[in-house]
N, C-alpha and C positions, 0 to 999 in steps of 0.2 A: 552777678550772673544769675539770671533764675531758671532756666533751660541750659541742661549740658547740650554740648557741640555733636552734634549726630556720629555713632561711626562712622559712615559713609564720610563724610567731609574728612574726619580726619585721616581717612584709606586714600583719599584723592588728594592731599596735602602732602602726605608721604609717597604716594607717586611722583607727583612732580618735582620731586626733592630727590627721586630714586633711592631712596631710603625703605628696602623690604624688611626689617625689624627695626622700630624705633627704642629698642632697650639695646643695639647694637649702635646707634647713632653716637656719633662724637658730640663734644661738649658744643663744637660751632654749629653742626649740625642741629643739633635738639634747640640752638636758638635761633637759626633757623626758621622750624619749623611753628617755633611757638609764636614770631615775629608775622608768619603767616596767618596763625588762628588769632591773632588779635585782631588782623583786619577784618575777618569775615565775624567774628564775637561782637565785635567794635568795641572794646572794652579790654583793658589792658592783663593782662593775666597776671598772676604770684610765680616773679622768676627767684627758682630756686637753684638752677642749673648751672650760672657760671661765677668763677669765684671774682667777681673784682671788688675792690677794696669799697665799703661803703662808709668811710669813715672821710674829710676831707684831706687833702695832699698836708704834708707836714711845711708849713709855711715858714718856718729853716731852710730848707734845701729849694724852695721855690725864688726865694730872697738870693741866695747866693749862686742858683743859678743866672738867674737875670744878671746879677753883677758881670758874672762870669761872661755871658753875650756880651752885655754891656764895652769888655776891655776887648773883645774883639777875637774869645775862641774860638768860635762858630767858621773863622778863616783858616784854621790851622790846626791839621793832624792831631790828634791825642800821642803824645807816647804812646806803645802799644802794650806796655808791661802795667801802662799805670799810673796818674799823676802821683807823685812820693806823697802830696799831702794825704790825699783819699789811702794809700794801703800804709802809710803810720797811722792813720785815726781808727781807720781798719784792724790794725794791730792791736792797738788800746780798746776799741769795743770789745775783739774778741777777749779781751784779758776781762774786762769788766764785767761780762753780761755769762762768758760759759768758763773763764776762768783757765784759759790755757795759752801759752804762750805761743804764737806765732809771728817769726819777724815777718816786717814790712816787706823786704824781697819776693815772702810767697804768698802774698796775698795780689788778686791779680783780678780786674773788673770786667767782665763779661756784659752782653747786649740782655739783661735779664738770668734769671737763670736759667732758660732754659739753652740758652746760646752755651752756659757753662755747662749743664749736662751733657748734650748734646755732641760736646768737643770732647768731654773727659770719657762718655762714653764709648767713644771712636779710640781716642788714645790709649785709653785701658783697656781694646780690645785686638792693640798691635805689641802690646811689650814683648811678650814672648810666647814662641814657637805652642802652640797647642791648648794657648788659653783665648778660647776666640768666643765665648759665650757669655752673655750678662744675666746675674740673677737678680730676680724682683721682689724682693717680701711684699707681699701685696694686702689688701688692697693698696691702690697708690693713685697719682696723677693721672688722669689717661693720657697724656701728652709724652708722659717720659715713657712707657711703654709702645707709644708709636718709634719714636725717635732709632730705636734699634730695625725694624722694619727699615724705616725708610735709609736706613745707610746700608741696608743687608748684614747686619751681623746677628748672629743666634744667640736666643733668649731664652731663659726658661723664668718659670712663676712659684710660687705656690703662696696660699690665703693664709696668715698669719692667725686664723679665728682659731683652730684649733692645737696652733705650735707653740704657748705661751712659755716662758719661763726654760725650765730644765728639757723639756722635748722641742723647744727652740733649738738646742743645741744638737737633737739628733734628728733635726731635719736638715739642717745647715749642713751637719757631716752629710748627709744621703749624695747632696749636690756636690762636695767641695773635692769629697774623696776622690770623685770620678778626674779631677785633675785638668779640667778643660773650664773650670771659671775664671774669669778675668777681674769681674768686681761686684760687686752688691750694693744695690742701689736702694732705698728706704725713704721716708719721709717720717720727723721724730716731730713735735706730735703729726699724724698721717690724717695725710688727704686722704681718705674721704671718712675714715673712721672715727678720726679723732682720740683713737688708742695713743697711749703714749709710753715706751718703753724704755720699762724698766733698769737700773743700773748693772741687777744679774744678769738682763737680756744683753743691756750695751754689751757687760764684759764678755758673755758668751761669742757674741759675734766679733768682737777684736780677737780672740783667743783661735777664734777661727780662721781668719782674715790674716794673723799673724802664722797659723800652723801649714797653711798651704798658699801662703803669700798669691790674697789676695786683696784688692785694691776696696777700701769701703770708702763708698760715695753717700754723704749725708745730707739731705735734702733738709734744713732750717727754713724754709719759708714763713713758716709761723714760730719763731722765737720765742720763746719768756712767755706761751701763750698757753702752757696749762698752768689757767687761775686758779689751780686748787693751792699752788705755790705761790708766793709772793715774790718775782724776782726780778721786781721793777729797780733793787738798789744797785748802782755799778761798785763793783770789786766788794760785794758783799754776799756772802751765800741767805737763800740756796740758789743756784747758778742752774743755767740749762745744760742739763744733763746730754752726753756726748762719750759718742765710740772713743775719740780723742785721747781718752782715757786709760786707754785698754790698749791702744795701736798705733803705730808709724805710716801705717798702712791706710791713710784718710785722704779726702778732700771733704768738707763742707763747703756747699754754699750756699750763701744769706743774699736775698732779693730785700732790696728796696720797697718792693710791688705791695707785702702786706706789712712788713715793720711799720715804716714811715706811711704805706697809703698812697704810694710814687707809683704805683702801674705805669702809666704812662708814657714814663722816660726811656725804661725797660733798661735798666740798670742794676747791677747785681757784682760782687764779686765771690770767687772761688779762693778758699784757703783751703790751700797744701801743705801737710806737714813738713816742717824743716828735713828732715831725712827723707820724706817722698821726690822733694824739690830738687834735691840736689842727684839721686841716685841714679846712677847711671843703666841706659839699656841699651844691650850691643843691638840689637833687633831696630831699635830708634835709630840707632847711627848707622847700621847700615840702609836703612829707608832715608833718611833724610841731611845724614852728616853731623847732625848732634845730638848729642846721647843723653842728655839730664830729660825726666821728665818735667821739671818746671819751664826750662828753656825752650821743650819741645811742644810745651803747651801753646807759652806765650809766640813763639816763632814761627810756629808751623801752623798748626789746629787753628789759635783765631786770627792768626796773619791773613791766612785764603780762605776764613770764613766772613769776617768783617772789615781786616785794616783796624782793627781797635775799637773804642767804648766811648760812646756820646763826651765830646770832650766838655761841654758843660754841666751835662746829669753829672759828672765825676765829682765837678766841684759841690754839687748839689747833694751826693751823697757824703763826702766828707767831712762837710758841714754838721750836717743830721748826726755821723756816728759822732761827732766829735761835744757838739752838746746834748748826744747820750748819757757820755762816758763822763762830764762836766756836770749831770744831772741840771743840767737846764732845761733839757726836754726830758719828758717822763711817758719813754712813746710805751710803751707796760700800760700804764693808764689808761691809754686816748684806747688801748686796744681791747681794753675789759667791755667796752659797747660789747661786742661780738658775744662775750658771755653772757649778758643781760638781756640781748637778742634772743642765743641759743634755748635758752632755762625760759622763755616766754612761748616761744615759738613750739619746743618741744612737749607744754603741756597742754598747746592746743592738737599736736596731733595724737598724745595720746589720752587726751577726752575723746576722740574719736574711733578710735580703738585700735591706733594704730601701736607698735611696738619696735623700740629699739633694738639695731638689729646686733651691731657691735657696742654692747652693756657696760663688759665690765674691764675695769686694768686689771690683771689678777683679783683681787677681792675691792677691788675700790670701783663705786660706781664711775662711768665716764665722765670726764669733765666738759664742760660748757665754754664752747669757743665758736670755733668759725666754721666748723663742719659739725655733723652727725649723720647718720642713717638711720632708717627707719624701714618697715614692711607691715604690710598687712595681709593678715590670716594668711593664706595660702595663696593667694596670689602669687604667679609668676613675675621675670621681670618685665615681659611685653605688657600683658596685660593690667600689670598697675600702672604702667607709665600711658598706655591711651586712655585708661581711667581718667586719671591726673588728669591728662590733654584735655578730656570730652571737661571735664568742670573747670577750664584756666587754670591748671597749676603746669609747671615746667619743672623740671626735672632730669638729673639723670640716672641712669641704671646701675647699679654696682656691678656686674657685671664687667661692664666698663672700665674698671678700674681693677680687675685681675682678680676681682673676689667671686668664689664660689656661692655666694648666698644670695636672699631674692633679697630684695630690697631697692633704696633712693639714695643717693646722696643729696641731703640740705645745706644749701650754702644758705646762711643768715643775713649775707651782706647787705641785701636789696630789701634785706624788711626795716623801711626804715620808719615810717610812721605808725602810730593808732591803727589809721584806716588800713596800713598793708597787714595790719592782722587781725583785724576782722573782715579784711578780705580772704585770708587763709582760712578762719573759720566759718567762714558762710563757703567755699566751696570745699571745703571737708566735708562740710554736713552736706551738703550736693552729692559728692562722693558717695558718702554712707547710704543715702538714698535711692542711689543706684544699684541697691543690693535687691531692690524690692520689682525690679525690673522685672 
């Protein structure tokens, strides 16, 4: 690109999109819109904006799905709890990779994870009389902060940037005390920051979640993916770190989508603690006639949300965790690209002068994975993100994602050649350029 894209064009691109703040656009939206400015550029732009896996599908689970068409799934129902083999291998990864024991009964395969948020959010916000609220340490997905809108239950936020460590714990009380949360929802390492917290932090927030019994929902989408650790070996420490630890009071769930690179299937299951699974809520039974919250997940929640979980992706995932856990695949590995990506990508934005916006783990610089943020000087969020637009970069606004600060979220996925990063830095330097405007 040698000429940015005029404001004007990109004013009347977001018109037609009805989009009046492009740092308020959703993540479909912003591509969208950039899908728009590529026709009129002619010339493809640096998508930075949405997360899909740029690694290829785990050819494990592609193999055994075909089989699985093959005998003739594709005619016939899933179980709705679950094929036994997918949540026994399920069982065994979790033992292997974060090192906690959950039987096969509570592990349960959802349409992706977000079908599993989605349900657990709804259901942890009917257990009981006066806890009708979901909290968000944020920043986070923007997809899971829509989810509570669109079912109408109330939500509250706050930006994890300045609550680290021991004043984690006295923001958590601010929220818990008032006695109307239901669950707290997070992402360990977090979309879009790529913080990753600490085992103080874990235990602080099980301590809490245990003191005014409430429900923590732990989003793993990126697994064993802070590379500063090594924790590609199964049943060997150091293991991915987990509220689990601390609490009865969990569900994690793990997506296929970035482990293995399975997008596509939208396959994922939810693990509930052996005591969450089984414990019963008068409030459940008298809504619906059974009272166990794992019963009332599997029966109720995705009975009339889907009828159940791709009955071939199921065999496809089972496969995958099972030569995890076998060390026959070494999906740790295939997923250190994304770090080798991050650590390239990030020193071309800040030769340009741009600056990382969430730095540090407590005292350790951030790690190199699948996300990062970034800002420049003072800029706001509108106005960096039509910046961006006007020189081909795509993008989204942290804003977006529940954080108080200016900034981008950079997904790495999509830079996968030479050419896609010195295509990033010929319109950085465009960017820059436009200071002199």
């Amino acid at each position: 690109m040698k000429q940015p894209i005029s404001q004007q064009v990109i004013q009347d691109i977001l018109d037609q999109h009805d989009i009046a703040d492009i740092s308020k656009a959703t993540i479909r939206q912003s591509v969208a819109v950039g899908a728009a400015l590529e026709k009129i550029a002619g010339e493809p732009f640096v998508h930075l904006e949405i997360g899909v896996p740029g690694i290829e599908a785990c050819p494990i689970g592609i193999d055994a799905q075909k089989e699985a068409l093959d005998r003739g799934v594709a005619s016939v129902y899933p179980v709705i709890s679950g094929l036994p083999e997918l949540k026994q291998n399920a069982s065994q990864f979790v033992k292997a990779f974060i090192d906690i024991d959950v039987p096969a009964q509570c592990i349960v395969p959802t349409v992706g994870s977000m079908q599993g948020s989605f349900n657990l959010i709804l259901e942890c916000s009917q257990l009981q009389p006066g806890k009708d609220t979901i909290l968000y340490i944020c920043p986070g997905f923007p997809a899971h902060g829509r989810q509570p809108d669109v079912l109408g239950i109330k939500n509250v936020i706050f930006d994890i940037y300045e609550y680290r460590a021991g004043r984690l714990r006295e923001k958590l009380e601010e929220f818990m005390s008032k006695g109307n949360i239901a669950a707290i929802l997070y992402s360990n390492p977090n979309n879009p920051a790529w913080i990753c917290l600490t085992e103080e932090e874990l235990q602080i927030i099980g301590e809490c979640a245990n003191k005014y019994d409430v429900i923590v929902l732990e989003d793993m989408a990126y697994l064993c993916m802070d590379f500063r650790k090594d924790m590609s070996r199964p049943f060997e420490p150091p293991f991915q770190p987990t509220v689990a630890r601390y609490t009865d009071n969990y569900v994690i769930t793990l997506s296929a989508s970035k482990i293995f690179s399975y997008a596509g299937e939208r396959i994922a299951v939810a693990v509930i603690s052996d005591k969450l699974y089984h414990r019963e809520y008068p409030e459940l039974r008298r809504r619906y006639g059974i009272g166990g919250f794992g019963d009332n997940y599997i029966l109720t929640y995705l009975y009339v949300a889907s009828s159940g979980t791709s009955h071939s992706a199921q065999y496809a995932l089972a496969a995958m965790f099972k030569a995890a856990v076998e060390g026959r695949y070494n999906f740790v590995g295939e997923l250190r690209e994304y770090g080798r990506r991050s650590e390239r990508s990030r020193d071309i934005f800040e030769k340009h002068g741009f600056h990382l916006v969430y730095d540090k783990d407590m005292d350790q610089t951030i790690g190199d994975g699948f996300f990062y943020t970034v800002g420049y000087g003072n800029l706001d969020n509108n106005s960096l993100m039509v910046r961006l637009m006007r020189c081909g970069i795509n993008a989204i606004a942290l804003n977006t994602t529940g954080s108080g600060q200016s900034g981008i979220r950079v997904c790495v996925s999509r830079l996968l050649t030479d050419e896609d990063f010195q295509a990033l830095d010929e319109r950085l330097q465009l960017f820059v350029e436009l200071d002199k405007e």
